[in-house]
C-alpha positions as CSV (number, residue, x, y, z in Angstrom):
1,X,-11.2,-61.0,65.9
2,X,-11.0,-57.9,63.8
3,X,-10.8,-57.4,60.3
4,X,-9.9,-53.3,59.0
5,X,-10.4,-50.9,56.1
6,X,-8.7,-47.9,55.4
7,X,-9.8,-44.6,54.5
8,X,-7.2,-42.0,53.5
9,X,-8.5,-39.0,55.1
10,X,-6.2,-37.1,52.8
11,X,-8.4,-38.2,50.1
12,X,-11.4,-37.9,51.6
13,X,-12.5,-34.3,50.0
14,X,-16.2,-34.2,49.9
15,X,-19.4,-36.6,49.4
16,X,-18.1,-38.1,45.9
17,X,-14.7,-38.8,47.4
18,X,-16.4,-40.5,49.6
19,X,-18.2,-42.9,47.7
20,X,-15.4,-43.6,45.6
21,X,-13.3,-44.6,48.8
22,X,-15.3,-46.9,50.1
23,X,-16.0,-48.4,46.8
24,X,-12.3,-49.3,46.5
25,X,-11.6,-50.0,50.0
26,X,-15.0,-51.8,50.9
27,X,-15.1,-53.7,47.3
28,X,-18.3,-52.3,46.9
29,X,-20.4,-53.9,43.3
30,X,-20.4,-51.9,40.2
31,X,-24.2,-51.4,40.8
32,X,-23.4,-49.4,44.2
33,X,-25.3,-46.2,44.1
34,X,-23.0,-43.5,45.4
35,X,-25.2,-42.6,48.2
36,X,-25.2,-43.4,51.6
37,X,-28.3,-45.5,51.5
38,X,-26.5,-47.7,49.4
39,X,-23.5,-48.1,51.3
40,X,-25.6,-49.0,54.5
41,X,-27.2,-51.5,52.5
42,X,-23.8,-52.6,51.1
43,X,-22.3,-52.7,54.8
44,X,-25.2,-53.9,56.5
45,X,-24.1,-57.5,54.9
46,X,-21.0,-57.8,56.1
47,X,-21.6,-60.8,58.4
48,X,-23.8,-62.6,55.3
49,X,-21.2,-63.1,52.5
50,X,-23.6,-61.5,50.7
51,X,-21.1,-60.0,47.8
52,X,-21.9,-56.3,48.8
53,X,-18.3,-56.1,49.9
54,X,-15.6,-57.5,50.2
55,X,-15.8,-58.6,53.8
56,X,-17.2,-61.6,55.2
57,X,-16.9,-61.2,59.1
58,X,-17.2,-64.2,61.5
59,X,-20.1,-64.2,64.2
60,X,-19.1,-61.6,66.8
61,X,-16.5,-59.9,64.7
62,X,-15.9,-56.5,64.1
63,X,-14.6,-54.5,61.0
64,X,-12.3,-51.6,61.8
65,X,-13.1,-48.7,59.3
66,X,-9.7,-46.5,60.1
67,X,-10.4,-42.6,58.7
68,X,-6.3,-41.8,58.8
69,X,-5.9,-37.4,58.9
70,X,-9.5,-37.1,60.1
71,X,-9.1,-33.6,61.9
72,X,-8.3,-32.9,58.2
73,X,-11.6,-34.3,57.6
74,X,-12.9,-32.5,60.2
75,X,-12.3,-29.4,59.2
76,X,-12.4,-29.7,55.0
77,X,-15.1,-31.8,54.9
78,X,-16.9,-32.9,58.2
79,X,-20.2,-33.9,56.5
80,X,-18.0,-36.9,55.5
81,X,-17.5,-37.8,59.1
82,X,-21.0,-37.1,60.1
83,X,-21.9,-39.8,57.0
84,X,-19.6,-42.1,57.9
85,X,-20.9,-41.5,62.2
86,X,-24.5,-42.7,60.8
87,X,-23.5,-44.8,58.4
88,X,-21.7,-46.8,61.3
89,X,-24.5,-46.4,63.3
90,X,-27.4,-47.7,60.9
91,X,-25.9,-50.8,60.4
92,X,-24.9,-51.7,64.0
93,X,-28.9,-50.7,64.8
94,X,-29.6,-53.0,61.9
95,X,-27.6,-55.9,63.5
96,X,-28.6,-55.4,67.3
97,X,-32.6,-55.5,66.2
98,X,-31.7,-58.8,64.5
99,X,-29.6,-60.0,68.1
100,X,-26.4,-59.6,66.8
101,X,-23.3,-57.6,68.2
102,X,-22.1,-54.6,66.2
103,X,-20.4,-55.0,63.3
104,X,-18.7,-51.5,62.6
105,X,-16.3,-49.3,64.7
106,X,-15.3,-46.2,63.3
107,X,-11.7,-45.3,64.5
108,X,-10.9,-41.4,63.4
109,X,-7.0,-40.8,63.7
């Protein structure tokens, strides 16, 4: 099972474009702090209906984040990928320390 988010690589300009992506596409609370602490926090909940996002994955499922244009990305802005590289990776750490399988794949197209 997979569930997906969309980022619009298009969109995805710099650092504050960033957070403001992901708060609309993850459902991210009011209270989310634009920084990428934050949305690792936010993300790292994903499997606990916890009301950081809008996702609520099953046990074993994984949530698809989609960066469409990304070698746009890449090449405007590629300390957006390397955010969104750690950001993936911090919260998969954070679920295999606790025996769970990751929770985030990043697919750049």
């Amino acid at each position: 099972m997979t569930a997906s988010a969309r980022l619009d690589g298009r969109r995805l300009t710099g650092m504050p474009a960033l957070h403001r992506e992901c708060r609309r596409e993850f459902g991210l609370p009011d209270f989310y702090g634009n920084n990428i602490s934050a949305l690792i926090d936010c993300l790292s909940g994903v499997r606990d209906n916890d009301g950081m996002s809008r996702f609520a994955l099953a046990p074993g499922e994984l949530l698809d984040i989609t960066v469409t244009d990304a070698g746009l990305v890449r090449r405007q802005a590629p300390e957006v990928l390397a955010a969104l590289e750690d950001v993936v990776e911090e919260v998969n750490l954070r679920h295999a320390e606790t025996g769970a399988a990751p929770a985030l794949r990043l697919l750049l197209r």
